[in-house]
SEDOBA-380179 format. One record per residue (C-alpha): residue in three letters; x, y, z. Coordinates in nm, 2 decimals. Example, Ala and Ser with C-alpha at 12.3 -4.5 7.8 and 13.67 -1.06 7.14 Angstrom:
Ala | 1.23 | -0.45 | 0.78
Ser | 1.37 | -0.11 | 0.71
//
This chain:
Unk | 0.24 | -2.90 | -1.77
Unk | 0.46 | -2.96 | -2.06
Unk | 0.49 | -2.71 | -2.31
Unk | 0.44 | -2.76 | -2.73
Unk | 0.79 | -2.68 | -2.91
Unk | 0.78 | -2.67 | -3.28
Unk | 1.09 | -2.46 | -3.41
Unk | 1.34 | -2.48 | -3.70
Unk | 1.69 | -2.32 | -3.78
Unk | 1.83 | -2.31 | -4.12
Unk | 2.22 | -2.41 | -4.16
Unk | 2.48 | -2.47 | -4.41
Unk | 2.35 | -2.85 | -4.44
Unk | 1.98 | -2.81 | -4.45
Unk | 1.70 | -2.70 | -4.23
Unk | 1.70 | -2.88 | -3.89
Unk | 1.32 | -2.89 | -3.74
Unk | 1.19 | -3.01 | -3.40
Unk | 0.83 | -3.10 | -3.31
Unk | 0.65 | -3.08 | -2.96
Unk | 0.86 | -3.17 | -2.70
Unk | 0.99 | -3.54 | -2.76
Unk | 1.31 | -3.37 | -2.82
Unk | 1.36 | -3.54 | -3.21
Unk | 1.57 | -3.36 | -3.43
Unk | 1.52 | -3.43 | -3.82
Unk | 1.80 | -3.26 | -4.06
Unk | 1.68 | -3.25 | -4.43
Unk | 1.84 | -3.12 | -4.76
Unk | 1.62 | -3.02 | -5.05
Unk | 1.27 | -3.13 | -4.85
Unk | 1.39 | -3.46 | -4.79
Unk | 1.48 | -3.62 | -4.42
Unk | 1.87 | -3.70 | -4.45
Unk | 1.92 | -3.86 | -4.06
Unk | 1.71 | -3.82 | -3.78
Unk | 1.82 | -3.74 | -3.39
Unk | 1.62 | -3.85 | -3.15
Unk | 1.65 | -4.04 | -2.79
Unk | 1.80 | -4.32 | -2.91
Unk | 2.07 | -4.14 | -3.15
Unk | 2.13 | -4.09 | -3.46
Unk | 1.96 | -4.25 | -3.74
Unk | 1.94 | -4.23 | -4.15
Unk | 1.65 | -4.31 | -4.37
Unk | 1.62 | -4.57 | -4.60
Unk | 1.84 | -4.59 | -4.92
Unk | 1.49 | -4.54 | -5.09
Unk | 1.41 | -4.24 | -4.99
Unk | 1.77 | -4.05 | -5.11
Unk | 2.03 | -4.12 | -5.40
Unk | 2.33 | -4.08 | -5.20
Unk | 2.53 | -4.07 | -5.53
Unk | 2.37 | -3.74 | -5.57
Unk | 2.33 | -3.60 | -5.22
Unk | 2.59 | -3.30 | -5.39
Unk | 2.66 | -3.14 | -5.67
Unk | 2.59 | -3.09 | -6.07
Unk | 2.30 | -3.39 | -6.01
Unk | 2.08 | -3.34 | -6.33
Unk | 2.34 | -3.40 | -6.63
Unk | 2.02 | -3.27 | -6.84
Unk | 2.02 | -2.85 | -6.88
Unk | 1.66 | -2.70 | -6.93
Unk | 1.47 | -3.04 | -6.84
Unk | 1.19 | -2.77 | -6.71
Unk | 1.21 | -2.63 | -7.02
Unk | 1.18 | -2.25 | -6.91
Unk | 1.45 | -2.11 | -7.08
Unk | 1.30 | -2.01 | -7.40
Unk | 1.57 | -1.77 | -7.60
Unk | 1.50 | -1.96 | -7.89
Unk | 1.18 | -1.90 | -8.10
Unk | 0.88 | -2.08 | -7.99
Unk | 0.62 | -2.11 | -8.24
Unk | 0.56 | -2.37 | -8.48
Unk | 0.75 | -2.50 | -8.77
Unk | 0.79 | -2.79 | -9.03
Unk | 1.11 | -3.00 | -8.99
Unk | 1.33 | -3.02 | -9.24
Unk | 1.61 | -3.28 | -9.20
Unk | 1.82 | -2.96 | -8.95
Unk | 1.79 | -3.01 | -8.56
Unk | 1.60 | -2.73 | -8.50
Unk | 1.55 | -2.60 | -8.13
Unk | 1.19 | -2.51 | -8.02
Unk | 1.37 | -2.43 | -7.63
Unk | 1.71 | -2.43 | -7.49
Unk | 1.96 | -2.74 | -7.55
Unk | 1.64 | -2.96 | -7.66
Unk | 1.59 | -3.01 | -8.04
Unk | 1.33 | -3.16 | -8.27
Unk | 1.44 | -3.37 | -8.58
Unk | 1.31 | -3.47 | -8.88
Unk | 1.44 | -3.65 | -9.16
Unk | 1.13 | -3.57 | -9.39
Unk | 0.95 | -3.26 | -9.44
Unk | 0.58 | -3.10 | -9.31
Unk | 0.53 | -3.42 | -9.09
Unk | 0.48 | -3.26 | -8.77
Unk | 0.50 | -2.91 | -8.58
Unk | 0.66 | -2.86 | -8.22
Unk | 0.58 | -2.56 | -7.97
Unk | 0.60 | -2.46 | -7.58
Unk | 0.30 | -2.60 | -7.39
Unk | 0.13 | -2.68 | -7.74
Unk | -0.25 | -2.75 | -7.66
Unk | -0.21 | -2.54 | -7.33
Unk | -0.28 | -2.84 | -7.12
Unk | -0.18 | -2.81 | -6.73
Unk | 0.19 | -2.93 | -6.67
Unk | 0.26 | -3.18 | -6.41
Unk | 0.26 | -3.04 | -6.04
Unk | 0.56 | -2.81 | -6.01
Unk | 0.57 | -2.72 | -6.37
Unk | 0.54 | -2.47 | -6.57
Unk | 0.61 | -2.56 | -6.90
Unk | 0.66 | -2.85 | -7.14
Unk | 0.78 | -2.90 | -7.50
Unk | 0.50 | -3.02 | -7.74
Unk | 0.47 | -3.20 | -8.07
Unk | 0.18 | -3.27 | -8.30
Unk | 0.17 | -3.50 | -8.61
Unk | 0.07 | -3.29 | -8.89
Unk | -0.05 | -3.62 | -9.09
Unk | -0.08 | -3.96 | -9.10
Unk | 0.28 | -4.13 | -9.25
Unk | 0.40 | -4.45 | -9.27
Unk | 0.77 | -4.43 | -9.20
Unk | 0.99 | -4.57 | -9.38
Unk | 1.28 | -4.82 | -9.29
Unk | 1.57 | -4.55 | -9.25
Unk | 1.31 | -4.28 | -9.16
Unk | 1.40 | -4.06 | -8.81
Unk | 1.16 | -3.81 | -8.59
Unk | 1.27 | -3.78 | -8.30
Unk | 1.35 | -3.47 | -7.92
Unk | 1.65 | -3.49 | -7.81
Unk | 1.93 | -3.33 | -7.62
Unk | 2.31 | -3.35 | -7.68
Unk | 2.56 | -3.37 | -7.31
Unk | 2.86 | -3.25 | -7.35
Unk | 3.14 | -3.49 | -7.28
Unk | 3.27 | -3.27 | -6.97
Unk | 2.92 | -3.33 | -6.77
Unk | 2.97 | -3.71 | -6.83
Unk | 3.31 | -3.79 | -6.83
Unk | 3.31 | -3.93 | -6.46
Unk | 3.05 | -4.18 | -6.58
Unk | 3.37 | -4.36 | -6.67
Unk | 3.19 | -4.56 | -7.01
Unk | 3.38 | -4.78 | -7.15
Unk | 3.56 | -4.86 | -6.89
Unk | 3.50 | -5.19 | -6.64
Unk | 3.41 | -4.86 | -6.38
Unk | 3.13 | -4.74 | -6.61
Unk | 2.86 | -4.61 | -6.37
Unk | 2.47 | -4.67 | -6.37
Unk | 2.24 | -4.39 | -6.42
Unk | 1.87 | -4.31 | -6.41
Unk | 1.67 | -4.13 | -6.66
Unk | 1.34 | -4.00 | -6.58
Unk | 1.07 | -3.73 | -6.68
Unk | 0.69 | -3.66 | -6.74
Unk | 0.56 | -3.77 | -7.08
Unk | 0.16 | -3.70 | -7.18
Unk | 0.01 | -3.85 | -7.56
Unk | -0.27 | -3.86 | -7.70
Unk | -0.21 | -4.21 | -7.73
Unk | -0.17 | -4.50 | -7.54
Unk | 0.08 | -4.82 | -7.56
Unk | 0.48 | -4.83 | -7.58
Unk | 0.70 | -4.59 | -7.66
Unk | 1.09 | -4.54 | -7.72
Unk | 1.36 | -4.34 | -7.69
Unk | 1.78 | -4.44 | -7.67
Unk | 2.08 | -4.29 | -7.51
Unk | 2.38 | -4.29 | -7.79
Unk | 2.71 | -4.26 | -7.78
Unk | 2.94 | -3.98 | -7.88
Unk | 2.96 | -4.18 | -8.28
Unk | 2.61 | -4.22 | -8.24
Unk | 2.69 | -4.58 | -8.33
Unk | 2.66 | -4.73 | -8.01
Unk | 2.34 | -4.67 | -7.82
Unk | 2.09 | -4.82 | -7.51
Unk | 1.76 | -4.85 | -7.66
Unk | 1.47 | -4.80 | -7.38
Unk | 1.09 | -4.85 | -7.35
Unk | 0.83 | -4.71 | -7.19
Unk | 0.44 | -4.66 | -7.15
Unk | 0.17 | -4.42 | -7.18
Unk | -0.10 | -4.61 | -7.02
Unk | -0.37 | -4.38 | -6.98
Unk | -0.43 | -4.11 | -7.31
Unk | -0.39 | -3.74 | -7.23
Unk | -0.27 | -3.83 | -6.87
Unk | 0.11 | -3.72 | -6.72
Unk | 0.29 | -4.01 | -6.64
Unk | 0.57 | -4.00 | -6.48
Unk | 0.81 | -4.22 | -6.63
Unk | 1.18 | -4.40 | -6.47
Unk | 1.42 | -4.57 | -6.65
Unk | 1.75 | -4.72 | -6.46
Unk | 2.03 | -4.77 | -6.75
Unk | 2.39 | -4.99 | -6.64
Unk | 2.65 | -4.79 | -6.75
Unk | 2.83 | -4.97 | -7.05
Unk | 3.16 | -5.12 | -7.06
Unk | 3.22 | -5.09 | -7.40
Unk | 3.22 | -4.86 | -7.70
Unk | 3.41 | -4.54 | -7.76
Unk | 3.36 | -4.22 | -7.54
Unk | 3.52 | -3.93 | -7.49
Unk | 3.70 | -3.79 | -7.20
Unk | 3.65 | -3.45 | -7.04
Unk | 3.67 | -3.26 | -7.35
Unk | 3.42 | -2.97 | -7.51
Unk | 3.26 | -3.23 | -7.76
Unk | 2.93 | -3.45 | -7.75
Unk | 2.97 | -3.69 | -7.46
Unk | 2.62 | -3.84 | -7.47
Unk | 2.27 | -3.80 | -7.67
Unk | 1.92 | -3.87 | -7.50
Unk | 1.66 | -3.90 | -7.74
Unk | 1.26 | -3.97 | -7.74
Unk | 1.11 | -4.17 | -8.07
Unk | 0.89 | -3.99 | -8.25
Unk | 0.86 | -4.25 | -8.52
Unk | 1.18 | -4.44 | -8.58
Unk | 1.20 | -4.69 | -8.88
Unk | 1.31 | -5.08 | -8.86
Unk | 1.69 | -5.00 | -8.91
Unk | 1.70 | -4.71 | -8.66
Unk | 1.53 | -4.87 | -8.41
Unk | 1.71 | -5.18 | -8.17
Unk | 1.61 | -5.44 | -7.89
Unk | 1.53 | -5.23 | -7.57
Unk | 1.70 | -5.30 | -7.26
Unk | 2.12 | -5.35 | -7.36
Unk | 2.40 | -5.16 | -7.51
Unk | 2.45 | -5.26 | -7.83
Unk | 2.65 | -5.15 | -8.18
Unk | 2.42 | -4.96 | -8.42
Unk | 2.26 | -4.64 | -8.46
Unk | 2.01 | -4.66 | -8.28
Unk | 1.71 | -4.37 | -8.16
Unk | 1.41 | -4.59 | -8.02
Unk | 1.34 | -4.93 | -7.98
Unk | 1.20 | -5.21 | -8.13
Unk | 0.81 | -5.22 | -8.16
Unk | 0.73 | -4.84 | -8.01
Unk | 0.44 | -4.63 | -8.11
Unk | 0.52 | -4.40 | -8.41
Unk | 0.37 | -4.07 | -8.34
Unk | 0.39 | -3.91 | -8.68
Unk | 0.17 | -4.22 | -8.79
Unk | -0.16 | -4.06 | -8.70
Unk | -0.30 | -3.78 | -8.74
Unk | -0.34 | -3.46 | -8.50
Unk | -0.12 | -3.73 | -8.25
Unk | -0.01 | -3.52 | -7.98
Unk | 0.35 | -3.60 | -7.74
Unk | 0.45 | -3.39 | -7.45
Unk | 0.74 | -3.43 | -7.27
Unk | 0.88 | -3.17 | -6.91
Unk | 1.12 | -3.26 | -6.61
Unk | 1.37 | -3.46 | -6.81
Unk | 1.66 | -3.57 | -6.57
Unk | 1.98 | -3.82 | -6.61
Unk | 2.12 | -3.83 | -6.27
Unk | 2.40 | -4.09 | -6.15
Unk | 2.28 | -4.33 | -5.93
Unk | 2.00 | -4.66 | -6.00
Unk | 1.66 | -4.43 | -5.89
Unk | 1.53 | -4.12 | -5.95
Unk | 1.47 | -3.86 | -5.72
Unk | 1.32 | -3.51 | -5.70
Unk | 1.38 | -3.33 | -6.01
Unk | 1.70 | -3.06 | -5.97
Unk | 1.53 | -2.75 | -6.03
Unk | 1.80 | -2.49 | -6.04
Unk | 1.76 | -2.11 | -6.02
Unk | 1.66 | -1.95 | -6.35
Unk | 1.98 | -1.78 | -6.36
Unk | 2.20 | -2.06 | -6.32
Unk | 1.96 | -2.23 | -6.56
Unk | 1.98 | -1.98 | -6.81
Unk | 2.39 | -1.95 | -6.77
Unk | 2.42 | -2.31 | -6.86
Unk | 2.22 | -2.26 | -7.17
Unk | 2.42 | -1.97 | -7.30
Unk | 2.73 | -2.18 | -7.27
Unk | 2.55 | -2.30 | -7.61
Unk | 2.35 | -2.09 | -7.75
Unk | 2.31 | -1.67 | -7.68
Unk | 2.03 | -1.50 | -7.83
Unk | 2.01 | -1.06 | -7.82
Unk | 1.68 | -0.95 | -7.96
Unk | 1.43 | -0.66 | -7.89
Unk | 1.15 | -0.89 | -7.83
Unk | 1.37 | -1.09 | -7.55
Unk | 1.57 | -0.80 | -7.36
Unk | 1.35 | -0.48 | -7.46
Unk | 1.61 | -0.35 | -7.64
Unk | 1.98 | -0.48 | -7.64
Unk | 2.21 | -0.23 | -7.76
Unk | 2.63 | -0.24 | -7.81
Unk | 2.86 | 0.01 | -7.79
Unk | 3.15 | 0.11 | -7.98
Unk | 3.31 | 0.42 | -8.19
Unk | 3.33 | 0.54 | -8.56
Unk | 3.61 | 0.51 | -8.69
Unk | 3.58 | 0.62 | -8.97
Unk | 3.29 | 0.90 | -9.11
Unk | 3.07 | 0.54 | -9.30
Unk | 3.19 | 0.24 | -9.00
Unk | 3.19 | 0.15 | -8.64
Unk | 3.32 | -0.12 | -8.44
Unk | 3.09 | -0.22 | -8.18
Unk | 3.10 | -0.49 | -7.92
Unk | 2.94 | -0.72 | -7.68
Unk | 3.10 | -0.93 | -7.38
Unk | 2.90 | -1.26 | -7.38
Unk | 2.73 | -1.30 | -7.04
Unk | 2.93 | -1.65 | -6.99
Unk | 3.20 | -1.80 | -7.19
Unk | 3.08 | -2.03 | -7.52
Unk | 3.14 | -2.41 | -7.53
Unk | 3.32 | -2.25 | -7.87
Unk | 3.40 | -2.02 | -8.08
Unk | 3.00 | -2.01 | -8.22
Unk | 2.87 | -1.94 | -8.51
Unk | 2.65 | -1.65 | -8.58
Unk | 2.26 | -1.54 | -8.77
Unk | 2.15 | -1.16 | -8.81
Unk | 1.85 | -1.07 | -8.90
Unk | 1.81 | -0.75 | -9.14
Unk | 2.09 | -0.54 | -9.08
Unk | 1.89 | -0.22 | -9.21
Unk | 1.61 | -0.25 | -8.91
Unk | 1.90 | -0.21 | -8.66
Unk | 1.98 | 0.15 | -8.59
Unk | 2.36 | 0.30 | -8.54
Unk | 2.31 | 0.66 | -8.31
Unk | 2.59 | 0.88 | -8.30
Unk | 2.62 | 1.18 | -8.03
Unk | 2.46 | 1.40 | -8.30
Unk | 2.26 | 1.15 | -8.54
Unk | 2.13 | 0.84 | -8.64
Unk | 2.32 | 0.67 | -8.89
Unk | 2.09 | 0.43 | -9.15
Unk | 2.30 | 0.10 | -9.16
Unk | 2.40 | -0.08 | -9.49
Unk | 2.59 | -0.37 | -9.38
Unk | 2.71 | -0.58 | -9.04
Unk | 2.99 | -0.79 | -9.04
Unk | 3.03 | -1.03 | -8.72
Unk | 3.39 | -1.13 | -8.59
Unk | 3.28 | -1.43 | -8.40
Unk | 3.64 | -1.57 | -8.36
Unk | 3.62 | -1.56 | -7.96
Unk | 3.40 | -1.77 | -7.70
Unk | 3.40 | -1.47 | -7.43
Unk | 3.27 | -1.14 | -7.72
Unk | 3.21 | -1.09 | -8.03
Unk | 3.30 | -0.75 | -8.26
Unk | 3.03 | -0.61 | -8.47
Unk | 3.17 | -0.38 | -8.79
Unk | 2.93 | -0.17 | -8.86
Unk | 2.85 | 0.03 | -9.23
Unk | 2.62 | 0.29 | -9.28
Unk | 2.53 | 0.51 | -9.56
Unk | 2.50 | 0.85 | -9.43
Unk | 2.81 | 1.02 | -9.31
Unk | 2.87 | 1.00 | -8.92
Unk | 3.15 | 1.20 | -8.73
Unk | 3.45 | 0.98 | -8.68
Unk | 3.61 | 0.91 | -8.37
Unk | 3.28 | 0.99 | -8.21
Unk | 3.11 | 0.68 | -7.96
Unk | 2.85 | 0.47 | -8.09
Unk | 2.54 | 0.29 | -7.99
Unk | 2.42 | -0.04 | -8.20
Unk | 2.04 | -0.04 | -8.10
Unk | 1.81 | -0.31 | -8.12
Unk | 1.49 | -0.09 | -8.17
Unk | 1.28 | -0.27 | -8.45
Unk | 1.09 | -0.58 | -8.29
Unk | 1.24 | -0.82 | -8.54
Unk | 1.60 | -0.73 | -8.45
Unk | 1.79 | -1.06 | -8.36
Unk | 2.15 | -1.20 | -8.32
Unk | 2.20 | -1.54 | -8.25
Unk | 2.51 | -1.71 | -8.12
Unk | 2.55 | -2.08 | -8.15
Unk | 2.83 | -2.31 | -7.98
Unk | 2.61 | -2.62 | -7.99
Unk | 2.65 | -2.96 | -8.05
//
């Protein structure tokens, strides 16, 4: 009597299983079949079923699209014309004031199946937007993850943006990729048809021929951006490249124009290639290394108590120093909090700081000089602490 076989073996190109005895073979990479061996030989699936443009490699050109990395803060606020940044590399925008308020998983609804989080946003009034008004999420690429798009060239490549939007409304909605200028952009559509619902949303884009991009350089290579009410001049014919500043298209829903409207959007990806597959979900760490590439955050409320070490070097200052955990897109730019919550400890004491003075000059560290009011012993190491809940430094080498 013939006996049942069901086995598998891991290798460097996937996980190779075999059912029962009929002797069939199916390799797989990342869940899905890739070719199948059986009695006839080999054979491959169905174009449909894998995007061979993106069988390797950095396939989501979207960092944080799950939106887990959270080093920024996450509660509420009221825009104020500044692209502020609720989670890692994503930002809300608002060219007017108090008109709606953006959290993690706002309204703790369930995320989509393999989820954990989203990015929220809830009209805080009902407000007719004007012509050159702007609300909108978006995220800027840096021109090195795009460059072999080849834009603007007769090569330019077609790629497929997808993710998981949820409204409390229904109908169309916008959104545009822009260029580098922000002057030339591919308006896009899409719709909500069922209120407080995830829908999962695809949207093939031709790569254009035209307009200006840049090469493989450390500047903005591409935007992608989701309406959140866009006026007439901001907003362009869905569907095409075209000249103009463009952030949604024609027609779509304005969310700030009702009241208590809620948006919710998780598992953003631009991949190369004309269909979406399986969102990329990368390792939190490798997640998290791409997003401190533009942004690194040291706080007591994130780490549990950072500190940085360094020497007095004289009896009132010390240098002290941190090696960033990757190397910035740039020299960044740098916020403290209120230097006199941070504590300065000395082998014998505990210095009460007056002052902090950043040298931000380099994108691997940064060199914190440190003034306190009470005498220390010079030449003596030093430890910067971040004991007080509210201590926070924040590097920024963003777009």
């Amino acid at each position: 009597m013939a006996s049942s076989i069901n086995a598998s073996t891991s290798g460097p190109g996937g996980v190779i299983t075999t059912a029962d005895n009929s002797g069939i073979l199916n390799l797989q990479s990342g869940g899905t079949t890739v070719a199948t061996v059986g009695p006839s030989g080999l054979s491959t699936p169905a174009a449909s079923t894998i995007n061979t443009a993106n069988t390797f490699g950095f396939k989501n050109r979207i960092i944080n699209g799950a939106m887990n990395v959270q080093q920024y803060g996450t509660g509420s606020f009221s825009n104020v014309g500044s692209n502020t940044y609720v989670v890692d590399r994503f930002y809300m925008y608002g060219n007017v004031s108090s008109k709606f308020t953006s959290q993690v998983n706002a309204g703790s609804v369930t995320p989509p199946v393999g989820f954990s989080n989203y990015l929220g946003f809830t009209s805080s009034s009902a407000y007719s937007v004007a012509s050159g008004d702007i609300f909108y999420a978006a995220q800027k690429i840096e021109a090195f993850n795009v460059a072999d798009l080849g834009w603007g060239t007769a090569n330019a490549k077609t790629v497929t943006l997808s993710f998981w939007a949820y409204s409390s409304l229904t109908g169309t909605f916008g959104g545009s990729l822009l260029g580098p200028s922000f002057s030339y952009a591919y308006p896009f559509s899409y719709s909500i048809p069922v209120a407080n619902t995830w829908t999962q949303i695809s949207i093939t884009i031709a790569g254009p021929t035209g307009g200006t991009w840049n090469g493989a350089t450390n500047s903005v290579g591409l935007l992608v951006g989701f309406g959140l009410g866009v006026g007439t001049s901001g907003s362009g014919t869905a569907g095409s490249w075209q000249s103009g500043s463009y952030y949604s298209s024609t027609g779509a829903t304005s969310l700030v124009g009702t009241n208590g409207a809620t948006w919710y959007v998780t598992g953003v990806q631009l991949e190369l290639g004309s269909q979406a597959t399986s969102f990329d979900f990368r390792s939190i760490g490798t997640e998290l290394g791409l997003c401190q590439r533009y942004a690194i955050v040291y706080s007591n409320a994130l780490d549990g108590n950072d500190r940085w070490f360094g020497y007095a070097y004289t009896t009132t200052s010390s240098l002290n120093s941190t090696q960033f955990p990757v190397t910035m897109r740039s020299a960044p730019t740098a916020t403290i909090s209120t230097a006199t919550t941070f504590t300065l400890y000395t082998q014998l004491s505990a210095g009460t700081i007056s002052s902090m003075n950043l040298d931000t000059s380099s994108t691997k560290n940064a060199n914190m000089n440190t003034v306190v009011s009470s005498a220390i012993a010079s030449g003596q190491g030093t430890i910067l602490a971040f004991n007080d809940s509210g201590n926070k430094i924040t590097f920024s080498a963003e777009l």
